[in-house]
N, C-alpha and C positions, 0 to 999 in steps of 0.2 A: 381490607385484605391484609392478612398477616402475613410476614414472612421467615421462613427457619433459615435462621443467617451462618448455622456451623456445620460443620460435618465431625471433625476432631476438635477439641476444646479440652483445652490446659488443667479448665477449672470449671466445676459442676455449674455454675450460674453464673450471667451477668452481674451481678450483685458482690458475687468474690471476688471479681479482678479480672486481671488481662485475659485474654481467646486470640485463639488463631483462627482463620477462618480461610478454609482452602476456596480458591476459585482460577480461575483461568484468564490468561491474559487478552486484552484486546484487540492488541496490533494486529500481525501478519497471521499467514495459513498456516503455522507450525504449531501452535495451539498449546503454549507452553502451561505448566500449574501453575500457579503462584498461593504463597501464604499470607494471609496478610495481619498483621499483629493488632488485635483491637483495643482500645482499655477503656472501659467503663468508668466515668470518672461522676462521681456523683457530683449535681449542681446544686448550687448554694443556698438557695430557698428548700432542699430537701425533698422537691420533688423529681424523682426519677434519679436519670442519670444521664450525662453526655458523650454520644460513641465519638472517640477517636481515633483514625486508625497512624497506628503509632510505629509500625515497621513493614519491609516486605521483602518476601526472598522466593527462588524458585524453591518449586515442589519436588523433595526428594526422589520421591516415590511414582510423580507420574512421569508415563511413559517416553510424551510427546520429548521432556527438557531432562530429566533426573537433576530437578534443582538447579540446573542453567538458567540465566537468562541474557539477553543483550539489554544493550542501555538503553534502548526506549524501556523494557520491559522495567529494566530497573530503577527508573525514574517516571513508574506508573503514579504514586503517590502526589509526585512534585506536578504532576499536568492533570491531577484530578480534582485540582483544587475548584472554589468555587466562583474564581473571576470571572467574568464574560457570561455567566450560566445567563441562559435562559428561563426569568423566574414568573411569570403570569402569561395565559391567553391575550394575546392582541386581535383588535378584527380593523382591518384601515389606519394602523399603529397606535391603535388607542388601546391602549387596555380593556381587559374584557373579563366578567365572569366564565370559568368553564363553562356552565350550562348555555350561556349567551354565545360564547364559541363554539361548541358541538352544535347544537339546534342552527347554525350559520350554515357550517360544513352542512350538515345531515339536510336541511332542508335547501339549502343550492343544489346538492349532489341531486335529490329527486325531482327536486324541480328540471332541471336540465334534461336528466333518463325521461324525464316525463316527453317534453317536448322534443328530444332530439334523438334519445334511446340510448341501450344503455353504450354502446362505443363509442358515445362522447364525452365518456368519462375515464380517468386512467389515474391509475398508481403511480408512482417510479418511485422505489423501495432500495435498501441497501444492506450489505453484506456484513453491516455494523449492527445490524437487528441481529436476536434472539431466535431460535428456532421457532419457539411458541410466539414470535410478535410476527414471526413471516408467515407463521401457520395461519392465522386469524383474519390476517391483510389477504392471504391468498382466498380463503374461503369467502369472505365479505365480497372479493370483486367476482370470483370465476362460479361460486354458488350460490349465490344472493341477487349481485347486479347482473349477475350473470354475462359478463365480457371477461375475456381472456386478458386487457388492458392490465396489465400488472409488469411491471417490467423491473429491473434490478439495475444497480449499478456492477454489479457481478458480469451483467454482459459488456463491460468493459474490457475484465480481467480473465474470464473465465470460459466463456461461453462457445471457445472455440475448441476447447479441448471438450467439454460436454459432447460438441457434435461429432469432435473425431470418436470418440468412445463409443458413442452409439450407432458412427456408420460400421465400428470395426467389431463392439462388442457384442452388437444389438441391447445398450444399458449406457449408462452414466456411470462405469464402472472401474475406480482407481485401482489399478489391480496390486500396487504395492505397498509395504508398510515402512516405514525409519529404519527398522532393522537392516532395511535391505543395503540403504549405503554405505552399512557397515560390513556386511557380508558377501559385499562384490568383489571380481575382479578388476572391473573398470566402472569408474563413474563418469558421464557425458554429461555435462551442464550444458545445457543449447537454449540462449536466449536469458539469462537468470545469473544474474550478480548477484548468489543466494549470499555471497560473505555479508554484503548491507543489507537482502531485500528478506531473507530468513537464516538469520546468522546462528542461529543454535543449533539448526540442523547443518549448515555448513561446518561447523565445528564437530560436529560428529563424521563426519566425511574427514576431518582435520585428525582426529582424536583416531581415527580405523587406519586412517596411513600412517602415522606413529609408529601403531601397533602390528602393520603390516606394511612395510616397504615396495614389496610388490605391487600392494595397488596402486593403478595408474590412474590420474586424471584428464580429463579430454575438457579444456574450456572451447566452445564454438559462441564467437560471438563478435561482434565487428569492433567491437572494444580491449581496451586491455585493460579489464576492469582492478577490484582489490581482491574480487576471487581468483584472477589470472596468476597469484603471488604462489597457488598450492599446484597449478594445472605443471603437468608434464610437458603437456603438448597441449598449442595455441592457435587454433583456425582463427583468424578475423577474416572471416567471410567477408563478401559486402554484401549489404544488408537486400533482404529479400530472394537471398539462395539460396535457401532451405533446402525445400526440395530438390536442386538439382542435387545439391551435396547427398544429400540420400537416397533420391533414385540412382546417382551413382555407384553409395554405396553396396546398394539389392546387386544391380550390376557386378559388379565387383565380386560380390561373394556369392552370386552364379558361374561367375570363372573362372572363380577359384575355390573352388569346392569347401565353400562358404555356409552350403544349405543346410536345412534340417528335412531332408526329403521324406523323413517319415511321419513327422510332426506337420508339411504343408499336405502331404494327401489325408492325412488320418482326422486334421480337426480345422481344416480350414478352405475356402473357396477363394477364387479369382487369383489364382496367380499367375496361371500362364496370361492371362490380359496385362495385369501388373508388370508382371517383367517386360513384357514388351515395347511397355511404355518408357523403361529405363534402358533398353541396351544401345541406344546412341552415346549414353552417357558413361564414357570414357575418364580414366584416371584426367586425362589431355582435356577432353571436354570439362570436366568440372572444374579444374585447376583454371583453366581461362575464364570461366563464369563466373567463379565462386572468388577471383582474383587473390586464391592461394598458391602460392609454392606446389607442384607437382609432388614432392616428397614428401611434406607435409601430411595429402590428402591421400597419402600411399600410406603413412606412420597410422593415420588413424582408423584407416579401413581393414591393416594390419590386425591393429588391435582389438576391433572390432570380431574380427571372424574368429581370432585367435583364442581372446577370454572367452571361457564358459560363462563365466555371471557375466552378466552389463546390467547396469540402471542407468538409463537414459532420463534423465530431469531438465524440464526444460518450463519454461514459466511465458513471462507477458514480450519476450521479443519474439518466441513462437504464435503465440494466441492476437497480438494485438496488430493486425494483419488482415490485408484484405485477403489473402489466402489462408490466413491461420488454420483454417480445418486440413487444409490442403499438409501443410505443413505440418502437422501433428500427427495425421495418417503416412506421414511417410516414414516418420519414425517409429508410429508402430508395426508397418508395413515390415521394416526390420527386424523386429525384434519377432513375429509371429514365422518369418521366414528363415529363422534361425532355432526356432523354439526357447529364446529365452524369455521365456514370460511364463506366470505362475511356479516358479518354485524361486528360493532361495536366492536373493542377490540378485533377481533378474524384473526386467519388466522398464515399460515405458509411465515416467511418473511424471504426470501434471502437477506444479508447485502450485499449488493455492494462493491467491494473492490475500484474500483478504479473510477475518478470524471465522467468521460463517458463512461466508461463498457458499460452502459444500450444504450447511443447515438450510437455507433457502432453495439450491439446487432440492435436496430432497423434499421440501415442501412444495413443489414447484413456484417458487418465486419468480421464473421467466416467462416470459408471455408465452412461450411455445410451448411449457409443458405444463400438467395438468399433478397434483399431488400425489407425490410417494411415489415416483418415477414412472408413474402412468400419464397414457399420450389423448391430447385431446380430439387427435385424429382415428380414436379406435372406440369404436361405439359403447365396446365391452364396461373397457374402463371410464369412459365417461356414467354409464349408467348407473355402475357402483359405487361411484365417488358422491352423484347426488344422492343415491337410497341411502348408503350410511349416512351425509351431511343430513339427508331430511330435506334437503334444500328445495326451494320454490323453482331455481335456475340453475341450468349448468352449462357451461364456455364448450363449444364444440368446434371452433376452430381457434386456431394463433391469434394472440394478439398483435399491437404495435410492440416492436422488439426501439432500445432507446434513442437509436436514431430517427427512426421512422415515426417515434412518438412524438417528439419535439417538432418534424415535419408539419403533423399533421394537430399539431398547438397552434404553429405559425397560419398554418390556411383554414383555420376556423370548425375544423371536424371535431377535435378535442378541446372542450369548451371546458373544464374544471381538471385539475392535474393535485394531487395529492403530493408531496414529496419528504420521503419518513428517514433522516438521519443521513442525508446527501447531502453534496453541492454541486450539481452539474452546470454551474456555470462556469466552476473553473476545473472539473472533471470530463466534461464532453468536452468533444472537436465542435471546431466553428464556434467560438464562444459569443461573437455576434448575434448566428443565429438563435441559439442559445437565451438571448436577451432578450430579443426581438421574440420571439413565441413566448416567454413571460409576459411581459409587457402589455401583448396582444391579449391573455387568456383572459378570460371572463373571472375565472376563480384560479389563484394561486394556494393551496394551503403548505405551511411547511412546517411539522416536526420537528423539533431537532433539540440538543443539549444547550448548544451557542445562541446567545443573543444576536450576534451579530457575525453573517457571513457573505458573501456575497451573491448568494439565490436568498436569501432573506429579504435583501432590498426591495425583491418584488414579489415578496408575498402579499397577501389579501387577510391574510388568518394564518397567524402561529401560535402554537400550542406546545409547551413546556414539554420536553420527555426526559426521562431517567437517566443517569449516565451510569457507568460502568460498574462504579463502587455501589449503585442502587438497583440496578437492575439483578431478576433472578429467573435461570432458565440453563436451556442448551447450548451449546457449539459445535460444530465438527468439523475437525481439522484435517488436511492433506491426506492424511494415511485412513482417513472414514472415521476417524477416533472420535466418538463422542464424549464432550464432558459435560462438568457443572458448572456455570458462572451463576457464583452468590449473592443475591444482595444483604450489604453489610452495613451500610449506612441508610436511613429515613430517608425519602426521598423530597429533594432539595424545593423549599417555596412551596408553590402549587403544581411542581411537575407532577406527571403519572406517567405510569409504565405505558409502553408504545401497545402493547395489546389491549390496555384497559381503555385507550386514547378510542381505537378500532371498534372494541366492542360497544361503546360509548355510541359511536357514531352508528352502525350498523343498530341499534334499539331504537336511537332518535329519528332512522331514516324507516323502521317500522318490520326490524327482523326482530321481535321477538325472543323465536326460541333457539337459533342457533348461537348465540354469544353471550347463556348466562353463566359463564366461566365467573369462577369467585378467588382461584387461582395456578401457578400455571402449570402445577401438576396435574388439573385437570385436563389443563390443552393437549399437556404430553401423552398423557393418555390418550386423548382421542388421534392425537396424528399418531401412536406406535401403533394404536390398535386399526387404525386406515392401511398403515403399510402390511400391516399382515392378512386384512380380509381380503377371501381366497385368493390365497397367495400361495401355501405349499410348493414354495423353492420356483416360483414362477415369474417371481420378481425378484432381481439383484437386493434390493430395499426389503429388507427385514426387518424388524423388529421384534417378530412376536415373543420372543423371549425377556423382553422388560416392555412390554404391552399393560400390564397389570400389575402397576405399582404402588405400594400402599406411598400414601404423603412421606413417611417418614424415609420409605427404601428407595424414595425419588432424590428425599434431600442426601443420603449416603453413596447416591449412583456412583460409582468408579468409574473411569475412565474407563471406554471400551469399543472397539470398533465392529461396524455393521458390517458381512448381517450376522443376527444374534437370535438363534432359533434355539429348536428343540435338537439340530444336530450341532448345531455350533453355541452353546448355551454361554459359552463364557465369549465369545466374539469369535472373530475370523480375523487372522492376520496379512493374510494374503487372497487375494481370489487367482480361479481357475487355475486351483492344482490339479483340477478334473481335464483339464480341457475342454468344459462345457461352456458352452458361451450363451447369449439370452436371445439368440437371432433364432429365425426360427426352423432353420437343421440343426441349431446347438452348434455351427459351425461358426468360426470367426472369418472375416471377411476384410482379403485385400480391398483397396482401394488403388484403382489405375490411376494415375495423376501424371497432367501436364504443370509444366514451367507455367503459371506465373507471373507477371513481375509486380511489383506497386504502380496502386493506380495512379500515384504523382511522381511523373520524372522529373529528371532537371535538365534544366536549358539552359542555352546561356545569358535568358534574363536570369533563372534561381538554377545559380550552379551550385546549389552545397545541399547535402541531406541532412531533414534534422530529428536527431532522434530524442529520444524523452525517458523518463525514467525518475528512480528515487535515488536519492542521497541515505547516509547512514543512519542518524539521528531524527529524521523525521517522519512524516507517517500523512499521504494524502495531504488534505489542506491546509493542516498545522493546526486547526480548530482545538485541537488536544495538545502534540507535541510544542505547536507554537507558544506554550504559555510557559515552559521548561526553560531557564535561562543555561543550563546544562548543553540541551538538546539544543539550542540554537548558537553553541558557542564553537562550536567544530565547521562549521559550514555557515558563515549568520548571513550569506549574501549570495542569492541567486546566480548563476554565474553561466557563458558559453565557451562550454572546453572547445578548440581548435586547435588543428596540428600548425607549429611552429613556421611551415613551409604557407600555406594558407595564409596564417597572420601575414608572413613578411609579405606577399602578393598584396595585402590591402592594408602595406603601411601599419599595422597593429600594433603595438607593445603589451606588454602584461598591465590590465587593469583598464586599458580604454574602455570606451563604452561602442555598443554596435547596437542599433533598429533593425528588427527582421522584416521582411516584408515575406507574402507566402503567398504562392503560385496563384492557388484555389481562389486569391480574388483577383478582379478583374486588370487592378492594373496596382504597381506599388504604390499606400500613399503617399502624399506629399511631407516630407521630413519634418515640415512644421506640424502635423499631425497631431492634434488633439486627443483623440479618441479613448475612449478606456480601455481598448483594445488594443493600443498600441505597447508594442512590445520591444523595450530595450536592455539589456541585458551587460553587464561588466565579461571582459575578455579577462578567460583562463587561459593558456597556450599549454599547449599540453600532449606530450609526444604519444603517447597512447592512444589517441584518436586516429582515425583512417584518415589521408590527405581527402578533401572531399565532403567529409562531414562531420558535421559541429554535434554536442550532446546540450542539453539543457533538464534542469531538474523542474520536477512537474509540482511543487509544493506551494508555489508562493502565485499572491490570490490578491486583486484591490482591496482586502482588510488589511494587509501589513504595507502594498508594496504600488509605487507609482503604475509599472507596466512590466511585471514579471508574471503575469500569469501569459502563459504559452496556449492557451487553448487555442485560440483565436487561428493563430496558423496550423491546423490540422483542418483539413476537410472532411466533408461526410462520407470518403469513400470507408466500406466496410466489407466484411466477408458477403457473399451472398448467403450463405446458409448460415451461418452463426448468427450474422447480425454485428459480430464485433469491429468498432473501428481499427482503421489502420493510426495509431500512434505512434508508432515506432518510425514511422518514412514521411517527410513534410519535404517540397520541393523550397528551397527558403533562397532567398538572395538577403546579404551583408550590407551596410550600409553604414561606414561610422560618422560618432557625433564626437564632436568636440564641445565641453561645455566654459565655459566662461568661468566659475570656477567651483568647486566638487570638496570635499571633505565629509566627515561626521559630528555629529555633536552627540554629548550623552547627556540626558535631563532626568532630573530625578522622580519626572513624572510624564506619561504618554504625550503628544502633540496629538491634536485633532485630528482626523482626518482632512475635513474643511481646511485646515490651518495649512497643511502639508499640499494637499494640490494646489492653494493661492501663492506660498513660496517657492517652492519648489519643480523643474520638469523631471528630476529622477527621486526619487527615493524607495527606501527599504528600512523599516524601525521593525525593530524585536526588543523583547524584555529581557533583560539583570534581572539578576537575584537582586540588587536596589534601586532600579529605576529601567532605563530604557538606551538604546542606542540606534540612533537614525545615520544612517548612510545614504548624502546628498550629491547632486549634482546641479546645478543652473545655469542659464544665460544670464543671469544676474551677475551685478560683482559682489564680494565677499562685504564691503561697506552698508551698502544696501540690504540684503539678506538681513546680518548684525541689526539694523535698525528694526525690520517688520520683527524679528523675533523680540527684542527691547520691549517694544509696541505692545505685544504679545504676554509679557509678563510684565506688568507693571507696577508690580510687590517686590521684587527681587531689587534688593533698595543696593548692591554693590557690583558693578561690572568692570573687568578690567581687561585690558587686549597688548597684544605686544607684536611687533612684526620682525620678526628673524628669519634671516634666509631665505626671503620671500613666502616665506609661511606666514600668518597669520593666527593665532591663537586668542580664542578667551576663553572666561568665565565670567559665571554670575553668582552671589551670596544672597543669602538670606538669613538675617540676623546671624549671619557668621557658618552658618550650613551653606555645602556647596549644592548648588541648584541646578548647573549647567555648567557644561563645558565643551568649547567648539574648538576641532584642529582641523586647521586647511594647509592643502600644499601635498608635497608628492608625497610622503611617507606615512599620511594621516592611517594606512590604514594597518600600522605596526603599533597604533596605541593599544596597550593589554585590556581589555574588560575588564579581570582582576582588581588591575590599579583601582578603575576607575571607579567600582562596587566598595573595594576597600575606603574611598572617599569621600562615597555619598555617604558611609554609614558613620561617618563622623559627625559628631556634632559641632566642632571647632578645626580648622584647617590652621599650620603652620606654617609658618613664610618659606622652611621647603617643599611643602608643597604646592604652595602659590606659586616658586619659580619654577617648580617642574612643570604644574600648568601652562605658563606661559612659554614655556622652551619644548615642549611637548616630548620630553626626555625626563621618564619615571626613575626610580633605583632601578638597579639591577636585578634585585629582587624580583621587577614584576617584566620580567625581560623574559620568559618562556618560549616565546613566538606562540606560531599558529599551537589551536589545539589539536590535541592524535588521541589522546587519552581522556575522556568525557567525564568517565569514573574517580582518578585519582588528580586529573589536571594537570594532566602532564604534556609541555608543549614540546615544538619539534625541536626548538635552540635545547632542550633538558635533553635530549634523546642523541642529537646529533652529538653534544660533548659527552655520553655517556659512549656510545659508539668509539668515538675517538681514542676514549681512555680506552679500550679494549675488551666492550660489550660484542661479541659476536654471534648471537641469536637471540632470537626473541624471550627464550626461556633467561638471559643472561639479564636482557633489559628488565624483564618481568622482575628479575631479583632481586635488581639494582634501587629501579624507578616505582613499582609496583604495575607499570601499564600490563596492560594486557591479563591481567592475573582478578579478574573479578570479571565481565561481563564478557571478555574476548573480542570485540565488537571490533578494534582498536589490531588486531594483530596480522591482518593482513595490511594496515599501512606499516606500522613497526616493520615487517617482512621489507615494503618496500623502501623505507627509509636505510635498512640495512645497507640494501643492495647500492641506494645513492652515495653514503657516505662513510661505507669501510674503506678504511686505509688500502690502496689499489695492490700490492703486493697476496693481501690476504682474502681480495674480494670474491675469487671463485669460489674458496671453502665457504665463505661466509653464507654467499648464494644457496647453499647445499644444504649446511644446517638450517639457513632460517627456512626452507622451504621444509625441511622437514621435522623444524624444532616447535614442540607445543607446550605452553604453561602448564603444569602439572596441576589440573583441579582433580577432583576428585572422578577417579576411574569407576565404571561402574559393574 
């Protein structure tokens, strides 16, 4: 299969020289361009040529970024490398030919449908696939095997705003576009630290209030996160008040002549039910619920009735909720009862967690719907969907949605589970169970880029797939925007593309004729051309307007948001500026909603709530981000933020360590607790937290880390209509460990895993730019430890140690190369990475810096402190003395330092470091400008 790796190119051929090659990034749901510099470097025997790609920047020109990016986005290169890859089929971890690998899959798969049928077999797919790989997976299970069994990890992030859309729109239907955040009155973030979780589009929120003062920011969220640095005004709800705060607000602007009374009789049903549901729901009432400030919850309702625009954006502390749908309709409930939705600056907008969530949603990648936003409960569309496939079967009810999949692993129904570019062992709640339905299943197969993750462990058959730089297809991002992701590089070993894996397997299992795709401009074709038959404006999901695309005007697609017809030929930016909705009076429709609450409280065994989320720099399991010595050097240790008040109740200081234990089992372990499931975690203290409840970052997984993966205490409770878990509310009880004694070492090369669970009860290793850095803790003494590691390299022909102020320091050489180096004691964890990169990469070490090893005190030089700044490496000790001299806005530091003035990523801590450490005489002004000071990149 060939593939057209350019769109724009520098230079007429591979053969001349360098190309650019546009494509789109991987990360988050903002769906930025990117370019990426390739050079053709002809190899030495004179056969061909070698692609490498040699630069990368955002895309001027597309819509989603205008050439922005944040520092994952910009440190796509540095985590694409090809460490870790996943390079041949294994079958029972033996290596395997493809064909010995498919003909395994293909013939267990039939063999099982044969004996058990076909619902005892299932997908679970991800939001990290291609449109055309979700397209092929969908049709293989729901029109071939004919089960609805397909599920996503999208029904993690997403699947709750899906159902609110369609109770309200009758569709899956984002009704607004980027534009909008810039052309509001008020912007309402509810639930969405978009500064870390989609920081290009928060920077355009950043870049419109620059430009416009007046507009107001409304952060609602039980956090005081780094987007709380731009917000005007701060609800820290507690967590699971959604709704009341918004039935409130309906409330409120029924009393206050708040309504759109023309707009709720002319184009919408259920309100007088609606409203009734909310008028207990008092300024008094919600303020005591919602345990905000009365005046607060008065400023916002203010503003609320007041602005003509609002975009209400709200992301996974809305959705990831046993009421999330509940909660999403209240907010749209708002906005339909005010009429600000479909025009300019208005509208309730679901942030997209992941790059193709939305491409999967439209192929139907979730078990409950059926492709190109047709339902499996309507006979109509069922019919159509098999006459165009041709197909032998078609799925005519829901499948298992991902909880209930994994359920129904563990008690023996689903007997073979496919799993394409996930990790839900350390992405699902209950991570036990989670194990335990692996474990159990008859066939595990798993997909993926990584060698080694930890749903790998208990595969049966894995099969290589493409990664980002190789793969070639669609995305669609938050605003319905569809682009191109190119493939630019051969694909790596014996990998293959995730569709050709699908197709592969559906020929071997004896489909024929619906999977002789030869590439994937043919798939596109066939899903645009799905979404259009008979369809004339009957479906939100259009396409028919690039249905029939030659190869070439497939590889040129621009960027363009659905639907994209014969009235809308160049896209739609917006929907329902008609007031037409897809229900079936064309009416949009209230939702009455009761409170409530999560299904885990807390007691006074688990008095604390634990909420979960991402950090800046990384992305999911770190499978990618994890290999960036960049992206790991801003945050390299999993941590549990707690307000200050808290800690001091349980003895705490900064940096202890604390065991969680969690409600949902039956009783807390025992402290000596073994388990891989045990969860312990280093103390942040941190005023920004709610008294009451702890945050923990959801990235780190048993491939880097002893017992930081958090799945474990989340339980199965979930939306009932969505399906989505509650992640955000864990009932948790604290428990600290003291260890015997704790430090880091840095090696110039990874420690085993094996190696690390035999020494160690805590740790966490990430990679340097030259070597590795573990962060430990034991019941061991420091003596002891020193020997098993000795033991452990027994080449490393020079070791030296020294004991200062109850610290403890070594190293170790190798023929004069530093190879190791361990610091214990209380301040190990102020040693620079810098330094320590700078000293592996020597080949001969000087007796200053042998004594700074043993004193565990570098030059000054490498004295920075923590990182803020990713991009230029800039630490917070460079920041706070640049403050001091008389830096007072971020535009100032930006100047000075260079932070914040390339990916931005970085500017809401600057923002708060301001606030920390301006001179007190000058600190109100300071607060003012940096909230509304922005690095000047390029205005568009």
């Amino acid at each position: 299969m060939s593939q057209t790796n350019t769109v724009k190119t520098k230079r007429a051929s591979q053969e001349q020289g360098p190309s650019e090659v546009s494509s789109t990034c991987p990360y988050c749901g903002v769906g930025c361009g990117v370019d990426v510099s390739v050079d053709y470097v002809k190899s030495d025997t004179g056969n061909g040529s070698t692609v490498r790609l040699s630069g990368l920047s955002g895309t001027r020109d597309h819509p989603a970024n205008f050439g922005r990016l944040c520092v994952k986005g910009t440190q796509l290169l540095a985590t694409n490398s090809l460490a870790g890859r996943m390079q041949t089929p294994t079958i029972d971890g033996k290596k395997a030919s493809w064909s010995a690998a498919i003909n395994k899959v293909a013939q267990s798969f039939s063999d099982i449908i044969a004996t058990h049928g076909a619902d005892s077999v299932a997908f679970y797919v991800s939001g990290q696939l291609l449109t055309e790989d979700y397209y092929v997976a969908n049709k293989l299970m729901k029109g071939y095997i004919g089960s609805a069994n397909i599920d996503t990890n999208s029904r993690l992030c997403m699947s709750s705003a899906v159902t609110a859309y369609k109770r309200a729109f009758g569709a899956d239907a984002v009704p607004c576009c980027y534009e909008d955040v810039e052309e509001t009155d008020l912007v309402v973030l509810v639930g969405s630290n978009a500064a870390w979780t989609h920081p290009v589009l928060y920077q355009r929120i950043e870049r419109a209030k620059k430009r416009n003062p007046a507009l107001q920011v409304v952060i609602i969220d039980p956090r005081r996160t780094a987007s709380s640095e731009l917000a005007d005004l701060h609800l820290p709800i507690k967590p699971g008040t959604d709704v009341a705060l918004f039935n409130g607000l309906l409330a409120y602007l029924s009393a206050n002549q708040g309504l759109d009374h023309r707009y709720i009789e002319q184009h919408t049903e259920g309100f007088t039910a609606t409203l009734e549901m909310c008028q207990n729901w008092s300024v008094d009432q919600v303020a005591a619920f919602c345990d905000v400030d009365n005046s607060v919850i008065t400023q916002f309702f203010d503003l609320f009735k007041l602005r003509d625009r609002v975009v209400t954006a709200y992301s996974m502390g809305v959705n990831q909720s046993s009421s999330g749908v509940d909660k999403a309709n209240a907010i749209i409930n708002c906005h339909l009862a005010t009429g600000k939705l479909g025009r300019e600056g208005c509208g309730p907008f679901s942030l997209t967690g992941q790059p193709n969530a939305m491409g999967g949603r439209e192929v139907g990648g979730l078990a409950n719907m059926l492709a190109c936003h047709m339902d499996l409960d309507n006979a109509v569309h069922t019919q159509l969907v098999q006459n165009y496939w041709q197909s032998p079967n078609i799925a005519t009810k829901p499948g298992l949605k991902a909880v209930d999949l994994f359920d129904k692993i563990l008690d023996g129904t689903v007997k073979a589970v496919w799993i394409m570019a996930t990790n839900p062992v350390v992405s699902m709640p209950n991570r036990d169970k989670i194990i335990a339905a692996l474990q159990t299943c008859e066939l595990v197969v798993v997909s993926d880029v990584t060698a080694q993750n930890d749903t790998i462990d208990y595969a049966h058959v894995t099969l290589p797939a493409t990664t980002w730089s190789e793969k070639n297809g669609t995305v669609t991002n938050s605003e319905r925007r569809i682009s191109r992701q190119r493939g630019i590089l051969p694909a790596f070993a014996e990998s293959k593309h995730d569709w050709q894996i699908v197709c592969d397997v559906a020929k071997a299992m004896g489909f024929k004729q619906g999977f002789n795709y030869q590439t994937v401009h043919e798939i596109f074709n066939e899903y645009t051309g799905l979404s259009a038959e008979q369809n004339q404006g009957s479906r939100d999901l259009d396409l028919s307007g690039i249905s029939q695309l030659s190869a070439e005007q497939y590889d040129k697609l621009r960027p363009v948001q659905w639907p994209i017809n014969a009235a809308n030929p160049q896209g739609t930016k917006r929907l329902f500026s008609d007031a037409k909705f897809y229900t079936q009076t064309a009416k949009a429709q209230f939702i009455a909603l009761s409170v409530q609450l999560p299904e885990q409280q807390c007691s006074a065994a688990f008095p604390f709530v634990l909420n979960s989320g991402r950090i800046r720099d990384q992305w999911h399991t770190m499978t990618r981000t994890g290999k960036s010595s960049e992206l790991n050097a801003h945050q390299p240790l999993p941590t549990l933020a707690i307000h200050p008040e808290d800690a001091a109740a349980l003895n705490l200081n900064q940096h202890d360590f604390v065991q969680l234990f969690a409600a949902h089992n039956d009783q807390p372990k025992r402290k000596d607790d073994s388990s891989e499931t045990k969860v312990v975690l280093a103390v942040n203290i941190d005023s920004r937290q709610r008294q009451g409840e702890v945050f923990a970052p959801i990235h780190w997984s048993a491939a880097n880390s002893s017992s930081a993966a958090i799945a474990s205490l989340y339980s199965d409770a979930h939306d009932p209509l969505s399906g989505q878990p509650e992640l955000k509310h864990a009932a948790v009880a604290l428990s600290p460990i003291r260890f015997a004694s704790q430090g880091q070492i840095f090696t110039k090369h990874p420690l085993a895993r094996d190696f690390l669970r035999r020494c160690f009860d805590y740790y966490v290793q990430i990679p340097l730019s030259q070597g590795c850095m573990l962060t430990f803790a034991s019941q061991q003494q420091i003596p002891a430890l020193k020997s098993l590691i000795q033991q452990h390299f027994p080449l490393y022909d020079e070791w030296m140690s020294q004991l200062l102020d109850g610290q403890q320091n070594s190293y170790a050489l190798q023929q004069g190369q530093l190879m190791l180096a361990m610091f214990t004691g209380s301040d190990y964890r102020q040693i620079d990475q810098v330094w320590l990169n700078a000293l592996f990469s020597q080949t001969q070490l000087g007796p200053l810096d042998f004594n700074a090893l043993l004193t565990g005190r570098p030059h000054t030089a490498f004295n920075a402190g923590p990182l803020i700044c990713s991009c230029f490496k800039v630490g917070e000790n460079t920041i706070k003395q640049a403050i001091e001299a008389g830096c007072e806005t971020v535009e100032a530091l930006g100047a000075k330092l260079k932070c914040g003035t390339n990916c931005g990523s970085c500017k809401s801590e600057l923002s708060q470091l301001l606030n920390q450490y301006t001179p007190a005489p000058q600190t109100q002004m300071s607060v003012a400008a940096a909230r509304i000071s922005v690095v000047q990149l390029d205005e568009q």
